[in-house]
Backbone as a printed PyTorch tensor [residue, N CA C, xyz], in Angstrom:
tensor([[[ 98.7170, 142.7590, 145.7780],
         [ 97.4530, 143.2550, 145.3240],
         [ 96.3430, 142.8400, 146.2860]],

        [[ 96.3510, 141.6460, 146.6520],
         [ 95.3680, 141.2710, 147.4530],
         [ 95.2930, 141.6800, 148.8020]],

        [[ 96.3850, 142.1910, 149.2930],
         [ 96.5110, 143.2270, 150.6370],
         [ 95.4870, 144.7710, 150.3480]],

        [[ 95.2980, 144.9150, 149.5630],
         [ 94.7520, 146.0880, 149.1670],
         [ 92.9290, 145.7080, 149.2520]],

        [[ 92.6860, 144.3960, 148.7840],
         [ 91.3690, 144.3570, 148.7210],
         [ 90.5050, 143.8530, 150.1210]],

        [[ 89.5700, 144.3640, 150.1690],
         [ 88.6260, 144.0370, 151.1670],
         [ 88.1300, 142.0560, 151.4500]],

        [[ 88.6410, 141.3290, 152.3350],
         [ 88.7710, 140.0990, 152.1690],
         [ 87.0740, 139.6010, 153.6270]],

        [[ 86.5880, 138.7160, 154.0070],
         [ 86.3310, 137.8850, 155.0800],
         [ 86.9740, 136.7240, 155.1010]],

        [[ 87.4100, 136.3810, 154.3600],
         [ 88.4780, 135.0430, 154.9230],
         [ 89.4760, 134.7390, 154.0450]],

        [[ 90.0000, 134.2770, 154.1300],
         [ 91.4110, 134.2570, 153.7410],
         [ 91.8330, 134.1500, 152.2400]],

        [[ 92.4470, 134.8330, 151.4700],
         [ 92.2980, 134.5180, 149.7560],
         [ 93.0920, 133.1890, 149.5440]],

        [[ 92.5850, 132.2730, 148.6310],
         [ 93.1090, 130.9950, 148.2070],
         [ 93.4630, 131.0810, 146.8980]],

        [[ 94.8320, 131.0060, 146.5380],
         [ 95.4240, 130.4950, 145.1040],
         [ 94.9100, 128.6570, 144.6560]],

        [[ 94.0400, 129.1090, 143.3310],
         [ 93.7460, 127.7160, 143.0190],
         [ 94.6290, 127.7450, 140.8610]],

        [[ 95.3400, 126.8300, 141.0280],
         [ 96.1530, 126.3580, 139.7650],
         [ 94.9420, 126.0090, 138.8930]],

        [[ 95.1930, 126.2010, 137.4560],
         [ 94.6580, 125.4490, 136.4240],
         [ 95.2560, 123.8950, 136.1630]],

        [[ 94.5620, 123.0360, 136.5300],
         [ 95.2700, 121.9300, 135.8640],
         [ 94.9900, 121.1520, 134.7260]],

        [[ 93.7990, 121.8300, 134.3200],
         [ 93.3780, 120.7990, 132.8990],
         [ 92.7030, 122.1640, 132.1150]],

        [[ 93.2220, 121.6610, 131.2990],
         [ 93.4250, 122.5320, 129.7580],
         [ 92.6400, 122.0300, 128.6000]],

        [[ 91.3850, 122.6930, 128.5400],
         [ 90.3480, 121.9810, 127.5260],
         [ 90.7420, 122.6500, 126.1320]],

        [[ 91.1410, 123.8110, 126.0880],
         [ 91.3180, 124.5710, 124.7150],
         [ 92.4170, 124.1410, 123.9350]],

        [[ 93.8620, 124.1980, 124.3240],
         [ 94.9450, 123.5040, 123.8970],
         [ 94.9600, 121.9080, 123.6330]],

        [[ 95.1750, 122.1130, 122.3980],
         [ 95.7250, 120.3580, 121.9260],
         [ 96.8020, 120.4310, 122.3680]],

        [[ 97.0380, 119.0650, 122.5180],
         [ 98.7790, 118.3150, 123.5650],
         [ 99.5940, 118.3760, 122.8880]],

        [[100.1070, 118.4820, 121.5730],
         [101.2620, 119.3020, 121.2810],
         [101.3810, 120.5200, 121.1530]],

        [[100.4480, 121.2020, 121.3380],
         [101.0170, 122.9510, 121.8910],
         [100.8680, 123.1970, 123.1280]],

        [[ 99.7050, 121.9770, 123.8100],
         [100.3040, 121.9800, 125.1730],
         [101.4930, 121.9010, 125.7150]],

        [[102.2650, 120.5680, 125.2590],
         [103.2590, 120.3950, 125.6670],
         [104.3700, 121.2360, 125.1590]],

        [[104.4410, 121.8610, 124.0970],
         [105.6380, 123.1110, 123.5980],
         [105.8850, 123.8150, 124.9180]],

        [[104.2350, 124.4750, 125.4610],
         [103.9840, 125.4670, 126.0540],
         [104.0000, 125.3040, 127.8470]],

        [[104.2300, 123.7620, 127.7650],
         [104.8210, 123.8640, 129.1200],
         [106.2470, 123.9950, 129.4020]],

        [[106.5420, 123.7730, 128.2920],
         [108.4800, 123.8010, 128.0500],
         [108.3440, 125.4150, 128.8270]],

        [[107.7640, 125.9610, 127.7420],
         [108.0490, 128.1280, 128.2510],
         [107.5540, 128.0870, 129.6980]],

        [[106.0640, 127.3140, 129.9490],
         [105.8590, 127.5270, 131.5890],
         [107.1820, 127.4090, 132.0560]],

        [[107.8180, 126.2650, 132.1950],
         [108.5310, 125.7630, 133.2590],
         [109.9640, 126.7310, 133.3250]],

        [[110.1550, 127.7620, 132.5810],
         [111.0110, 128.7620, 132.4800],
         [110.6880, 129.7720, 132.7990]],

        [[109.1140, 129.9530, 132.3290],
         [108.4420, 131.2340, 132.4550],
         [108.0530, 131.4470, 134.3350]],

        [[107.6270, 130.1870, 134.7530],
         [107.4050, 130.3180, 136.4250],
         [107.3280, 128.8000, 136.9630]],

        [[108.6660, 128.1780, 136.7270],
         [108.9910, 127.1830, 137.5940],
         [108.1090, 126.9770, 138.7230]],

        [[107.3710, 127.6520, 139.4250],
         [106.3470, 127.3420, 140.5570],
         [105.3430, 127.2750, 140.3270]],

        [[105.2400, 126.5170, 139.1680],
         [103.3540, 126.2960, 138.4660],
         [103.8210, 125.0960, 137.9030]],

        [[102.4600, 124.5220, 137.8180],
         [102.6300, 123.2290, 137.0440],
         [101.7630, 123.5740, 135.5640]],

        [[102.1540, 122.5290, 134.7830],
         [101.4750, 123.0070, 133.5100],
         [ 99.9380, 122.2130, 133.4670]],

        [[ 98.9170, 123.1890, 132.8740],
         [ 97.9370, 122.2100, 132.5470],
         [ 98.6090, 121.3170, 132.2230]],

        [[ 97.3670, 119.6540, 131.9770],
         [ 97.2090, 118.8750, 131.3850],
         [ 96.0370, 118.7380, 130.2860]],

        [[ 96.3350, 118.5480, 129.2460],
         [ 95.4770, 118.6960, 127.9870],
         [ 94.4430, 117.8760, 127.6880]],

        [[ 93.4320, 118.0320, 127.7020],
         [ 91.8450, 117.5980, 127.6680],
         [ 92.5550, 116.3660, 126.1170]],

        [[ 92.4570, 117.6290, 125.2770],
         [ 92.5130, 117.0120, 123.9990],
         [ 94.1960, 116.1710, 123.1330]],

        [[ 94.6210, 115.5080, 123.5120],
         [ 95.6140, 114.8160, 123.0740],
         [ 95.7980, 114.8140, 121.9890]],

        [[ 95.1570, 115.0330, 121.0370],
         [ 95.7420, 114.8840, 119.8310],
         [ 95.8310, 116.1830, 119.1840]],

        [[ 96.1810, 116.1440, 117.5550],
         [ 96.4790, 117.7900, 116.8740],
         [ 97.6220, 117.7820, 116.4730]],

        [[ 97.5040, 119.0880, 115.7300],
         [ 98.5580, 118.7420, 114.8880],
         [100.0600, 119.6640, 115.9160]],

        [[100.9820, 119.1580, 115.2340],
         [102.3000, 119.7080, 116.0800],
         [102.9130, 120.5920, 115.9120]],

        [[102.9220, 122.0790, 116.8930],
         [103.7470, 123.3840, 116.2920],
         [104.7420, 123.1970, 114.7600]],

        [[104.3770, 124.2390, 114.2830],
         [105.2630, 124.4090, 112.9620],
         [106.2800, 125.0930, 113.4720]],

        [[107.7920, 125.3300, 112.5350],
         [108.3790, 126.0070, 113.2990],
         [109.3420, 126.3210, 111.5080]],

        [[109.4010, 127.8590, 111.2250],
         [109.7290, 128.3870, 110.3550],
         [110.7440, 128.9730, 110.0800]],

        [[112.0040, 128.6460, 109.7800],
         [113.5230, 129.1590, 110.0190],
         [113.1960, 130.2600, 108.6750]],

        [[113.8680, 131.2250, 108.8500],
         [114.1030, 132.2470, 107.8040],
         [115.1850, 133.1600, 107.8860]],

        [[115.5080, 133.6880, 106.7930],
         [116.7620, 134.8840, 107.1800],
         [115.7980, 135.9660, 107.4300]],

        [[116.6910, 136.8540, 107.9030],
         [115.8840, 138.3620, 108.3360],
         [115.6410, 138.7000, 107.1810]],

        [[116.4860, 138.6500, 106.2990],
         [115.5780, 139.2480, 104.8690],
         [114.3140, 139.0800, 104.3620]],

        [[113.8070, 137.7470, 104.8630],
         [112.8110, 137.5230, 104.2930],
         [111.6910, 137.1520, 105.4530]],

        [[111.8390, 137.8910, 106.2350],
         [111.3410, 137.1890, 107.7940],
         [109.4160, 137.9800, 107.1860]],

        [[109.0580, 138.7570, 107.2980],
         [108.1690, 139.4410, 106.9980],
         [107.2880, 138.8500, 105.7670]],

        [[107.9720, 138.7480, 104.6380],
         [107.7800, 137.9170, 103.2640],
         [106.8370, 136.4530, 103.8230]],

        [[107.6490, 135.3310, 104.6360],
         [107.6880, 134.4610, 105.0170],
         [106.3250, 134.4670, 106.3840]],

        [[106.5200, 135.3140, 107.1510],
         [105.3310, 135.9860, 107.8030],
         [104.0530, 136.0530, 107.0270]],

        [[104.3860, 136.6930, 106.0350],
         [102.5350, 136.7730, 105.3220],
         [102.2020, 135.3330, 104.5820]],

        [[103.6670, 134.3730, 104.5280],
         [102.9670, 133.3660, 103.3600],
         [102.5660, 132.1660, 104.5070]],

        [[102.9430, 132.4460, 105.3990],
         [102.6760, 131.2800, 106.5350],
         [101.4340, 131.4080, 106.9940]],

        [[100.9030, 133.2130, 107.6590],
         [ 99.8830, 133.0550, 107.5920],
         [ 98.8590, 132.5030, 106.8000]],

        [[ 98.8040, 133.1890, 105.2250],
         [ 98.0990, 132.8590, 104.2960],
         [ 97.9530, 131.1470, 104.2580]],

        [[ 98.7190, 130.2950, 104.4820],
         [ 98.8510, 128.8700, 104.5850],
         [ 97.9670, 128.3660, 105.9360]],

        [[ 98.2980, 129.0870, 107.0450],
         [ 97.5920, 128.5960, 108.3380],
         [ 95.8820, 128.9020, 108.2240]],

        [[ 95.9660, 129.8820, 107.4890],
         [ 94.5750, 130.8280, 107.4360],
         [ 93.3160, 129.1040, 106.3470]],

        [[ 94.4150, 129.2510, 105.2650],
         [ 93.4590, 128.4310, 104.8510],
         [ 92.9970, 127.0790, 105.1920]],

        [[ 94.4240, 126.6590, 106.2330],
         [ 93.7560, 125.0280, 107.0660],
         [ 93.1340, 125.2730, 107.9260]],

        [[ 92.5000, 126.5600, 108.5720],
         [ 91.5050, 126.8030, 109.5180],
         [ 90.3240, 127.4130, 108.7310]],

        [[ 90.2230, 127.4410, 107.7410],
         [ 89.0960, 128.3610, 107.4460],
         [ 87.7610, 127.6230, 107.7150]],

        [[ 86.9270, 128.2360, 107.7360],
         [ 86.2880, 129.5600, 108.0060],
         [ 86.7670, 130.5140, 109.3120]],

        [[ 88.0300, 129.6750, 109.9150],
         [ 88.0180, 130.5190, 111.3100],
         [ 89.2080, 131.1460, 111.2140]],

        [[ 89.9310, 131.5870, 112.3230],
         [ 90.1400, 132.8470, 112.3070],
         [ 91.7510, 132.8910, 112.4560]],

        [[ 92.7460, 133.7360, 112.4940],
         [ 93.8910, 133.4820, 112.8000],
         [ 94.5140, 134.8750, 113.3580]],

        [[ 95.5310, 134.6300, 113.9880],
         [ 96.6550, 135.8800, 114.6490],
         [ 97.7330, 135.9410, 114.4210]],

        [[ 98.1790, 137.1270, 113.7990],
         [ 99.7550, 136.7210, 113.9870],
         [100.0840, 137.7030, 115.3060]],

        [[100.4620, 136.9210, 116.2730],
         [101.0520, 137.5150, 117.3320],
         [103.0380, 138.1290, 117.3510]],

        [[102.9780, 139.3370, 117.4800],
         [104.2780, 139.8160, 117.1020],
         [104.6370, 140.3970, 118.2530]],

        [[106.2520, 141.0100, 118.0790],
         [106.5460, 142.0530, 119.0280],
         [105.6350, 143.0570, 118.7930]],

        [[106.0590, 144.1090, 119.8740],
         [105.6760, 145.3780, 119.4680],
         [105.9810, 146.2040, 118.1760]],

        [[107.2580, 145.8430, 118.2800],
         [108.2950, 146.4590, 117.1780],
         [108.0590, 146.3680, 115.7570]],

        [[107.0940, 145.2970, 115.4900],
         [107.5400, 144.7510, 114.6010],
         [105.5450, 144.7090, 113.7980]],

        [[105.0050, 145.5190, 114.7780],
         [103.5580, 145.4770, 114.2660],
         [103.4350, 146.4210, 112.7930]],

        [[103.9120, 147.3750, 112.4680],
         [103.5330, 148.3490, 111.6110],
         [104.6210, 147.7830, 110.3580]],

        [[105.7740, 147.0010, 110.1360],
         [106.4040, 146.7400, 109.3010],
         [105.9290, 145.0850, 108.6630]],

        [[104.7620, 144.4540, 109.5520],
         [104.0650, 143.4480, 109.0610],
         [102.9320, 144.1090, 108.7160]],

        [[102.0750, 145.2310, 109.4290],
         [100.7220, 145.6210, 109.1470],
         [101.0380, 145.9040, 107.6420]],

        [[102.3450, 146.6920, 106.8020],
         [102.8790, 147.4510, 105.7420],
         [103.0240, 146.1400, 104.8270]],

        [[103.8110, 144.9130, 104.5790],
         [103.5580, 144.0720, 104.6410],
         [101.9440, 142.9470, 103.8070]],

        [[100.9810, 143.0240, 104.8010],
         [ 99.9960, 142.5410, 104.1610],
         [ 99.4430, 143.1160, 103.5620]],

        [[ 99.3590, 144.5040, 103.8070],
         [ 98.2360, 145.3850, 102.9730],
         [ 98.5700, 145.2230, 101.5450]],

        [[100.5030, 145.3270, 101.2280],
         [101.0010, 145.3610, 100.5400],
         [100.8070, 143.7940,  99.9240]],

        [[100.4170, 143.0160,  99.9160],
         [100.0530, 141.5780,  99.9920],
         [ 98.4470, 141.7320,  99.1960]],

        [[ 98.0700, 142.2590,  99.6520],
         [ 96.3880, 142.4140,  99.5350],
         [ 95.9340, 141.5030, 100.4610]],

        [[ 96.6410, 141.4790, 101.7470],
         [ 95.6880, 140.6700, 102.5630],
         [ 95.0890, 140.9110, 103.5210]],

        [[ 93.9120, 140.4980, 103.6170],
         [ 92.5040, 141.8860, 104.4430],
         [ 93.0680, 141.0380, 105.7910]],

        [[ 92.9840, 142.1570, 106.8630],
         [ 93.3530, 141.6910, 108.3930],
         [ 92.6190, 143.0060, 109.1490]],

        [[ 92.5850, 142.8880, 109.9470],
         [ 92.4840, 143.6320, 111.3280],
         [ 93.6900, 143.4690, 112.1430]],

        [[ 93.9080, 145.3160, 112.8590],
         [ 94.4370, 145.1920, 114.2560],
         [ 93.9440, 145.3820, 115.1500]],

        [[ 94.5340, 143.9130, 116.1650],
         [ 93.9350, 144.4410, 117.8580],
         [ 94.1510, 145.4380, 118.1080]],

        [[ 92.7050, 145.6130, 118.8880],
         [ 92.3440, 146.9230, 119.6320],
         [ 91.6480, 148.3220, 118.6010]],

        [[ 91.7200, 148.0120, 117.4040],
         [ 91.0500, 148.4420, 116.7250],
         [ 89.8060, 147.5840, 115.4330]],

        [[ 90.0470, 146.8310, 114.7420],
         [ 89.0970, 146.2240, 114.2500],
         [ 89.3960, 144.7990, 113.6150]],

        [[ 90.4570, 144.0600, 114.8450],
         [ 91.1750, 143.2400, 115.2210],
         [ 89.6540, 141.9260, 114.6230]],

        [[ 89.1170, 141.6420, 115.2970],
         [ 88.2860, 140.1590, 115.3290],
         [ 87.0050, 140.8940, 114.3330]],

        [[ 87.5270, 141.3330, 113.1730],
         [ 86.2840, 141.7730, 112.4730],
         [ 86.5820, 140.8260, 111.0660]],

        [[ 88.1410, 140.4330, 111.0850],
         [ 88.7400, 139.8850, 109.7650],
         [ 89.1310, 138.6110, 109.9980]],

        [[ 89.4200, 137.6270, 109.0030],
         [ 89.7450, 136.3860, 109.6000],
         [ 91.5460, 136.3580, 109.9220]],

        [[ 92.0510, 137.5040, 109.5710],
         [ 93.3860, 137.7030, 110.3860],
         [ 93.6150, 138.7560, 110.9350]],

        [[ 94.2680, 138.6540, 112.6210],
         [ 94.3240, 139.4760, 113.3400],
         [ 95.6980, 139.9350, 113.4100]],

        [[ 95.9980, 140.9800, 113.1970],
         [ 97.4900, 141.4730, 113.8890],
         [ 97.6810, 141.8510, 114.9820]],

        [[ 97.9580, 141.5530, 116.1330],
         [ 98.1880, 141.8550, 117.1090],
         [ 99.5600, 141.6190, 118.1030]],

        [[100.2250, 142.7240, 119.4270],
         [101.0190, 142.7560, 119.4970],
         [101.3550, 141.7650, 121.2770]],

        [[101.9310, 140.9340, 121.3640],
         [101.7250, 140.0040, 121.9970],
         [101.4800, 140.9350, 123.5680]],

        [[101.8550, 142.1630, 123.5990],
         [101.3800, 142.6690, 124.8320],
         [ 99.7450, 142.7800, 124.9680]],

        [[ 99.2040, 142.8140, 123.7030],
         [ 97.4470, 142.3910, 124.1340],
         [ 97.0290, 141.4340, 123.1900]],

        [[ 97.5860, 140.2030, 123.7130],
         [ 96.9230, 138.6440, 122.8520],
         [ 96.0260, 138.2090, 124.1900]],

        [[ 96.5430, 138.4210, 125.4380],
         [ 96.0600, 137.3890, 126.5050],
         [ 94.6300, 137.6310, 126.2850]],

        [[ 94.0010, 136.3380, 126.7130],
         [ 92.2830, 136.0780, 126.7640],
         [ 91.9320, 135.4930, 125.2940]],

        [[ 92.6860, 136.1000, 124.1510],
         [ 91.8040, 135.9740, 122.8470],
         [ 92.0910, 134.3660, 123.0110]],

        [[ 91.4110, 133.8160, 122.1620],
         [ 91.4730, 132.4270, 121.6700],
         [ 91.3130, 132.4400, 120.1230]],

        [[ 92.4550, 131.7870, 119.2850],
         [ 92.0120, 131.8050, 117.7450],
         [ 92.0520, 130.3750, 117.1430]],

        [[ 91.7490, 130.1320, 116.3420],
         [ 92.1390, 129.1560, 115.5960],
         [ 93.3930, 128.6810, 115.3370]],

        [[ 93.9330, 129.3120, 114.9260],
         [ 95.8160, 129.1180, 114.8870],
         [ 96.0890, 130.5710, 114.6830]],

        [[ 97.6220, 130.7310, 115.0870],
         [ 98.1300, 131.2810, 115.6490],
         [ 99.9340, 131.2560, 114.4490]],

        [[100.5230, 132.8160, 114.4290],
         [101.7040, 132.8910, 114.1190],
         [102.8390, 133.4680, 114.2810]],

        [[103.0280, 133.0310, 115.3780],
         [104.2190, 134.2960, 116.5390],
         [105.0920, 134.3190, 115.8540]],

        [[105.3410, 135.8560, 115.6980],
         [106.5020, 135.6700, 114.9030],
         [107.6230, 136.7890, 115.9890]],

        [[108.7370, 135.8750, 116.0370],
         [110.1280, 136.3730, 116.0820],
         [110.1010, 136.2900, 118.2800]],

        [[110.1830, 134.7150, 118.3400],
         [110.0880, 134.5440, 119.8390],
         [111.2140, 135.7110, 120.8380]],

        [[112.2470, 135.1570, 120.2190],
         [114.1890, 135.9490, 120.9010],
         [113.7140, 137.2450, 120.9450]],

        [[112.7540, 137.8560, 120.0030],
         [112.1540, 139.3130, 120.0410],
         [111.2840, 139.5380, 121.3000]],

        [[110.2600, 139.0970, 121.2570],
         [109.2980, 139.1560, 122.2680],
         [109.4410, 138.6050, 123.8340]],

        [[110.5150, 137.8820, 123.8680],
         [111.1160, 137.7350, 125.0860],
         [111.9150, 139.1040, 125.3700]],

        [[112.7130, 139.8460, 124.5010],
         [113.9100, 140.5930, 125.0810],
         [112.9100, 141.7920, 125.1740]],

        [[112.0570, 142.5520, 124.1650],
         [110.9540, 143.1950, 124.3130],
         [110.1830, 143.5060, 125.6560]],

        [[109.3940, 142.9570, 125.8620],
         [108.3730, 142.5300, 127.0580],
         [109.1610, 142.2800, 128.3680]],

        [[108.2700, 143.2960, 129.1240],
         [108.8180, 143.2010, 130.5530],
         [109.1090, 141.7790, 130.9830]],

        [[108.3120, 141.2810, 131.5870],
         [107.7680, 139.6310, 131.4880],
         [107.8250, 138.9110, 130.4440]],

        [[108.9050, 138.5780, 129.5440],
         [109.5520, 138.1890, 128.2930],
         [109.1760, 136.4420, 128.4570]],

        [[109.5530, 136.1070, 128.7890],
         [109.0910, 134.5600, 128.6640],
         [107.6890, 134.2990, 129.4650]],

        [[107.0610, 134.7150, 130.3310],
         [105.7010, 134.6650, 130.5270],
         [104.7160, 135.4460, 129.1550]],

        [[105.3680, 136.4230, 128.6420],
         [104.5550, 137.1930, 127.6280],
         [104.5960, 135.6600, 126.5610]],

        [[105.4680, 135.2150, 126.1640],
         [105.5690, 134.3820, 124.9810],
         [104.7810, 132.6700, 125.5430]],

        [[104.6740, 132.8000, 126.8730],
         [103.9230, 131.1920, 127.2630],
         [102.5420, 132.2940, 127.1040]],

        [[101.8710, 133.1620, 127.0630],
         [100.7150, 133.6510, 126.9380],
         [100.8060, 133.4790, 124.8210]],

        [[101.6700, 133.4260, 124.0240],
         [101.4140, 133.7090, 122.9220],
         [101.2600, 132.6090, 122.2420]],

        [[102.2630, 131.4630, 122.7730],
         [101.7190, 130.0660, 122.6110],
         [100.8110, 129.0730, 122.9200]],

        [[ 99.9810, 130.2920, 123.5690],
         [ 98.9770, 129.2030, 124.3620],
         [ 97.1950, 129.6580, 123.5710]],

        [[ 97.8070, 130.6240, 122.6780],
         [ 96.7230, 131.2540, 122.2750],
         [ 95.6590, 130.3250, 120.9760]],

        [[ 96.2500, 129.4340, 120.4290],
         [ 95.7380, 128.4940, 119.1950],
         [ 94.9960, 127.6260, 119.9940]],

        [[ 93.6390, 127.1630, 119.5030],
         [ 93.5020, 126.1620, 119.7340],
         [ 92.6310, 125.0630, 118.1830]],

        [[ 93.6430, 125.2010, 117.3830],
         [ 93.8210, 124.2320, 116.2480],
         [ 95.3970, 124.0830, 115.9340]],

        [[ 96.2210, 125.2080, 115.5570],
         [ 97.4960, 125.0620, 114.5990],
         [ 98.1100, 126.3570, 115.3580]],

        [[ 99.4230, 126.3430, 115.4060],
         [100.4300, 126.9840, 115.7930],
         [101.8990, 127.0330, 114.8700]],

        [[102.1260, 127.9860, 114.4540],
         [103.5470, 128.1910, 113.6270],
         [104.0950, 129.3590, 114.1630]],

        [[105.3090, 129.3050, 113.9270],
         [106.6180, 129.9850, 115.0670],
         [107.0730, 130.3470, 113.9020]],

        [[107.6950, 131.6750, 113.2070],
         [108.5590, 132.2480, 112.1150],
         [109.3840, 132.9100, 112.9130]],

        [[110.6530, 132.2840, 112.6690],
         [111.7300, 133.6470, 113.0370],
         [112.9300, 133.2070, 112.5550]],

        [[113.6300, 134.3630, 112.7720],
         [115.0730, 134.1410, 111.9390],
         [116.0870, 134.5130, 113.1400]],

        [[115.7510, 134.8130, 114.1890],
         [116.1290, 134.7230, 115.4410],
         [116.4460, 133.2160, 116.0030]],

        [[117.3500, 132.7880, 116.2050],
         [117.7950, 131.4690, 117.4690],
         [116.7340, 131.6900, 118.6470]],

        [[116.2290, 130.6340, 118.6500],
         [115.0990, 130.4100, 119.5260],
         [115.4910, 130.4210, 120.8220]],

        [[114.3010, 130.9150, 121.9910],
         [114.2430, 130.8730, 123.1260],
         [114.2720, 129.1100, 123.2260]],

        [[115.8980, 129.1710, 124.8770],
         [115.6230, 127.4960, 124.8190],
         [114.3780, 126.6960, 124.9710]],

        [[113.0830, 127.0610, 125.4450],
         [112.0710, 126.1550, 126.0650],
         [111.7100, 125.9650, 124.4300]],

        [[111.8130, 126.7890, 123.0440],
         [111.4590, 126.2680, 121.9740],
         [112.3970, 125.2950, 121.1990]],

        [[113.6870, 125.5320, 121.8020],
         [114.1310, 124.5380, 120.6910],
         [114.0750, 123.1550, 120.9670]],

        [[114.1140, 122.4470, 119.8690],
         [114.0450, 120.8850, 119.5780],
         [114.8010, 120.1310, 120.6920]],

        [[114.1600, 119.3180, 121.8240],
         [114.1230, 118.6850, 122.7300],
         [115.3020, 117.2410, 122.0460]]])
């Protein structure tokens, strides 16, 4: 890309190394996925050390969705007044959107009226940039096999909380998530 742009001196790659938004245990989850996602980066280091420590939500597929809306509803209220996401596959946006409504639970979707509600649905191909309060990826083994960039897409989905983070799936976890 940078062959293409108009330069006077030479372009310089500069790393992030300190990480003010992420608390250090979703920092550190989320360097597990870096270091899979692009072994030739180092991971931030986390401003804030303390916080609370990824949740992580085993379920059968039967009830993966069910379990989806009650986790949110749980994350939603230890952040309130602020805001939350459940970051999903693609696949899997319109059978959770079906889901809460069916719930009675008021949300927005990204890209349409996404950050108007205090829960966002959105599909981890457009989470990057947002920042929420906590965060509820659901179905990692999905969104890796999904997504071009499958384990960089999912170090972008874990990196998105900066209070609380919970993981639902009924999928066997990508290794950088499982229990060390």
């Amino acid at each position: 890309m940078l062959s293409h742009l108009p330069h006077r001196r030479e372009p310089r790659t500069i790393e992030l190394t300190v990480g003010y938004r992420t608390p250090g245990p979703i920092a550190a989850l989320s360097a597990r996925v870096l270091a899979e996602a692009a072994p030739e980066l180092s991971a931030p280091q986390a401003v804030r050390v303390d916080g609370d420590e990824p949740r992580f939500v085993l379920t059968d597929v039967a009830d993966l969705v069910a379990n989806v809306v009650a986790v949110a509803r749980e994350e939603l209220a230890t952040v309130a007044p602020g805001h939350l996401a459940i970051i999903t596959p693609r696949s899997m946006v319109d059978t959770i959107a079906e889901a809460l409504a069916a719930a009675e639970v008021s949300f927005g979707i990204a890209n349409r009226n996404g950050l108007e509600q205090a829960i966002t649905l959105v599909p981890v191909s457009e989470v990057k940039g947002l920042e929420l309060d906590a965060t509820v990826v659901v179905e990692p083994a999905a969104i890796v096999a999904e997504e071009p960039q499958g384990m960089r897409s999912l170090y972008v989905a874990v990196t998105r909380a900066t209070r609380r983070l919970s993981i639902v799936h009924a999928q066997q976890l990508p290794r950088p998530l499982r229990p060390q």
